[in-house]
C-alpha positions in Angstrom: -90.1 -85.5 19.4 -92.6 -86.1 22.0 -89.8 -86.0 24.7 -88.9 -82.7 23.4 -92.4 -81.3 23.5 -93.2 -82.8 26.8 -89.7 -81.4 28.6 -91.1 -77.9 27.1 -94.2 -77.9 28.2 -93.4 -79.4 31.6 -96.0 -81.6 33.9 -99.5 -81.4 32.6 -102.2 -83.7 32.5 -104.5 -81.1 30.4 -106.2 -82.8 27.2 -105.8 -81.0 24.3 -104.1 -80.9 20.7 -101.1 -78.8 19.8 -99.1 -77.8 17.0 -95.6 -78.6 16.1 -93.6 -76.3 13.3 -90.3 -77.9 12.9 -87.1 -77.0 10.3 -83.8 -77.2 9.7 -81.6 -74.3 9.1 -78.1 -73.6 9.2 -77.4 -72.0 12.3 -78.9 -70.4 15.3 -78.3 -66.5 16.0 -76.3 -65.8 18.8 -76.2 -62.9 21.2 -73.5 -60.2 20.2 -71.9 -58.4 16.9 -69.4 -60.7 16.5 -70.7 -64.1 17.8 -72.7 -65.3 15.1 -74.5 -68.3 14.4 -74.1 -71.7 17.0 -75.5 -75.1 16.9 -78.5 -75.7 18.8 -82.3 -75.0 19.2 -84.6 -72.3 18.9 -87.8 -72.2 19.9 -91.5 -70.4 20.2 -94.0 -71.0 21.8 -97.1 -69.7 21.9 -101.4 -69.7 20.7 -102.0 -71.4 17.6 -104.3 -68.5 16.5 -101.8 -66.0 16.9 -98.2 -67.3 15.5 -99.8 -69.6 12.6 -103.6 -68.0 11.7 -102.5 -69.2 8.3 -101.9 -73.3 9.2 -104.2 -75.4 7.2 -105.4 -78.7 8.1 -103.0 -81.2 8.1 -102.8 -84.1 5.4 -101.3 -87.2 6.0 -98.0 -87.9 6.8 -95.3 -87.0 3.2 -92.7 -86.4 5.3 -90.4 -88.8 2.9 -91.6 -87.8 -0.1 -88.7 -86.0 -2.2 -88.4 -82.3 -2.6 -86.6 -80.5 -5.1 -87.4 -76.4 -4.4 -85.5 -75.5 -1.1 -88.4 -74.4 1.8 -88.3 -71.2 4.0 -90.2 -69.8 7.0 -91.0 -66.1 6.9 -91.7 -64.5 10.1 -94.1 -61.4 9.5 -94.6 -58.7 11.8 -97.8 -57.4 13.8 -98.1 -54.7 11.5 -98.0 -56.2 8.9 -95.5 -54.4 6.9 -92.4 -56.3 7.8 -91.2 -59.7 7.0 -88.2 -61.6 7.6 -87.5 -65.0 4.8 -85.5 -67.4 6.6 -83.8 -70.4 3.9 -83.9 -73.7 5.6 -80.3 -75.7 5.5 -79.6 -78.3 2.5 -80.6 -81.4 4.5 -79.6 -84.1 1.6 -77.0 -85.9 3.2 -79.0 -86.2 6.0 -82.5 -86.9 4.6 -82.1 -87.0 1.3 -84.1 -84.2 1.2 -83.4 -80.5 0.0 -84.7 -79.0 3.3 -86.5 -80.2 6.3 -89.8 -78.1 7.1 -92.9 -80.4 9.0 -96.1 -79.8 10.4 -97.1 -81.8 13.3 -100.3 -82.1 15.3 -99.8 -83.9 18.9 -102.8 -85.2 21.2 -102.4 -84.8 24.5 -103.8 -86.8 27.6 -103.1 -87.6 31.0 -99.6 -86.2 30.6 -98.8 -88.6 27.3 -98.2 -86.6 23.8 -99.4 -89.3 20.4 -98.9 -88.0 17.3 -101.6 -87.3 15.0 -100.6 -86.0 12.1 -97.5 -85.2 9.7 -97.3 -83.0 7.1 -94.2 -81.7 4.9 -94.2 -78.3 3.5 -92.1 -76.2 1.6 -93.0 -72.7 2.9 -94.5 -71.3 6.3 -95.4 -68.2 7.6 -95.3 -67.4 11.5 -96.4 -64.3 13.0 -94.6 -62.3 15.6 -96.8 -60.2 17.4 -93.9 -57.9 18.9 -93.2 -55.0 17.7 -96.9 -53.7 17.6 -96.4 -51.1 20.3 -93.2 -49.3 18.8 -89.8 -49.8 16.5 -88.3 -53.0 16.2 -85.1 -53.0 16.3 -82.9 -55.4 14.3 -78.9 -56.3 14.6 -77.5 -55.6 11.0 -74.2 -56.2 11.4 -72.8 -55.4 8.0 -70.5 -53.2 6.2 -70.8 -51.2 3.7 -68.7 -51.6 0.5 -70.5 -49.5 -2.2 -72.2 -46.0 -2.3 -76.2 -45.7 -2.8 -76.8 -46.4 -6.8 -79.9 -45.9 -8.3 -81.5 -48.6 -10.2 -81.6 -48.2 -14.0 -83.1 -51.3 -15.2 -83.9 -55.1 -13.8 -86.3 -57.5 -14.7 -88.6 -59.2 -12.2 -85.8 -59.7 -9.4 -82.6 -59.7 -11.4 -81.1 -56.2 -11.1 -79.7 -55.3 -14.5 -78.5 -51.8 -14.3 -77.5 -49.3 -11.8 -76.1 -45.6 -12.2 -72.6 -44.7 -11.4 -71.7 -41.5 -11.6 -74.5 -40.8 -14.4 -73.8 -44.1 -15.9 -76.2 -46.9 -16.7 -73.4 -50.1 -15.7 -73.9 -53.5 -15.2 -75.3 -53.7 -11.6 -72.7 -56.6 -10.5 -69.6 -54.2 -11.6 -68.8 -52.5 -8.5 -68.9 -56.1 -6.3 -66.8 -57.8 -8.6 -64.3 -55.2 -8.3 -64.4 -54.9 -4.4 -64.7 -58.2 -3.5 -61.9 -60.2 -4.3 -60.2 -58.2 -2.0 -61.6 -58.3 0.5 -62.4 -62.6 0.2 -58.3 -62.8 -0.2 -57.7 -60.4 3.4 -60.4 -62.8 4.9 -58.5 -66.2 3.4 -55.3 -64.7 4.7 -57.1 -63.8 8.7 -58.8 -66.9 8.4 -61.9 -65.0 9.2 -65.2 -66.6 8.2 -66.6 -66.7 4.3 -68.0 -63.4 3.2 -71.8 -62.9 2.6 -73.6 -60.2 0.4 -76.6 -58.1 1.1 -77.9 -55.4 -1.1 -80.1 -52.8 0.5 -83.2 -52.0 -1.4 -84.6 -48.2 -0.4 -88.0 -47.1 -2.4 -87.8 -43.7 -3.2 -88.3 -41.2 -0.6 -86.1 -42.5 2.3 -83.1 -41.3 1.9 -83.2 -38.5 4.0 -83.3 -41.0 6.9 -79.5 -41.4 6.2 -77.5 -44.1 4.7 -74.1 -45.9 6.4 -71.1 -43.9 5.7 -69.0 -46.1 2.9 -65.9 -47.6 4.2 -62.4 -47.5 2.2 -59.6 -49.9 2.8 -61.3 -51.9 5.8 -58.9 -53.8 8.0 -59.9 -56.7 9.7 -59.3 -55.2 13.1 -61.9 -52.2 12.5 -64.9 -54.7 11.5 -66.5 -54.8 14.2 -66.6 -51.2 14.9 -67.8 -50.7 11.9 -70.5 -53.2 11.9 -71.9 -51.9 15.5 -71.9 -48.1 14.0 -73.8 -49.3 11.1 -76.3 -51.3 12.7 -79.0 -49.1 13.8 -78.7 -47.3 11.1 -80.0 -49.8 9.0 -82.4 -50.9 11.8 -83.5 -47.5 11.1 -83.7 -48.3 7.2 -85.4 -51.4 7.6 -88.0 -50.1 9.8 -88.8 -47.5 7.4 -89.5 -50.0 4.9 -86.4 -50.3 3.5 -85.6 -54.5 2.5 -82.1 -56.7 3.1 -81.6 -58.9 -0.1 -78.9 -61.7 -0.3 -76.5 -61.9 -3.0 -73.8 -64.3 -2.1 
């Protein structure tokens, strides 16, 4: 780890202490619509006091210690109304642990990084502080596969009921219709596994416009689809509309 830090942060010979956020998740966003996610690093730098007001002191190393809840980072916005929850990969057959999420706090003199303190954690939060000065905009590369329902009944976050066409019905009865096509034209393509987001709008914002619902998508008109839908739901989610998984 210190060879890491020290080829980020060049030649210095500045004393000081830094922090270290470090996780393990699944994949690394790449550039593009149709790219998707690639092995490799990501990383931020920046003051302490900006992207982690919230870090507390850290304990002593329980970096082995086991850990059954899965960790996350969320990544909140400067203005404070947006938030993006990132799940951390299952890191068990690596570790032996669920997911991999660390503190560490490095002190540095004449040019040589020692390592403080460790601390495991199961949730951070970092702040971004783009996006103060104007929209954010997001790449939502999805699809749309069902219509705007409104919701009829849930209980704390299980969505129970929805209504189509006037009709309470379960809220999973439109999906499990839909998607086993579309998972067998994606085993057939060999395209990649499919993945499920439900688009939560609070009352109010749907003048703003909602992506036109597609009917009998073929694989070779995905990703025109997903670039026209995009900013629409960059739109949406700027408006304070949120992106839940389901699958």
């Amino acid at each position: 780890m210190s060879s890491a830090i020290s080829s980020i942060l060049g030649s210095s010979n500045r004393a000081g202490d830094l922090s270290v956020v470090s996780a393990v998740v699944d994949g690394i966003s790449a550039p593009g619509i149709r790219a998707g996610s690639l092995p490799g690093l990501s990383i931020l730098c920046g003051s302490r006091s900006l992207l982690l007001p919230d870090l507390a002191p850290a304990s002593p190393s329980r970096r082995h210690d086991p850990v059954e809840t899965p960790g996350m980072l969320s990544f909140r916005f400067a203005d404070g109304q947006r938030r993006v929850t990132l799940a951390l990969a299952n890191t068990v057959f690596q570790n032996g642990r669920t997911s991999t999420l660390f503190t560490s706090n490095w002190l540095a003199n004449d040019g040589r990084l020692r390592l403080a303190k460790e601390t495991s954690r199961q949730a951070l939060h970092i702040n971004l502080p783009c996006g103060a000065s104007g929209p954010f905009v997001y790449s939502v590369p999805l699809i749309p596969i069902t219509a705007p329902r409104k919701i009829v009944s849930g209980f704390g976050n299980i969505l129970r009921q929805i209504d189509v066409a006037g009709t309470p019905s379960p809220a999973s009865q439109e999906l499990e219709a839909i998607l086993p096509g579309i998972m067998a034209m994606r085993t057939r393509t060999g395209a990649d596994q499919v993945r499920v987001w439900a688009l939560v709008m609070p009352v109010g914002l749907q003048d703003i416009g909602t992506p036109a619902l597609q009917a009998d998508i073929k694989p070779e008109d995905e990703l025109k689809i997903a670039r026209q839908t995009s900013p629409i739901l960059s739109r949406l989610l700027n408006a304070g509309c949120r992106l839940q998984q389901i699958r």
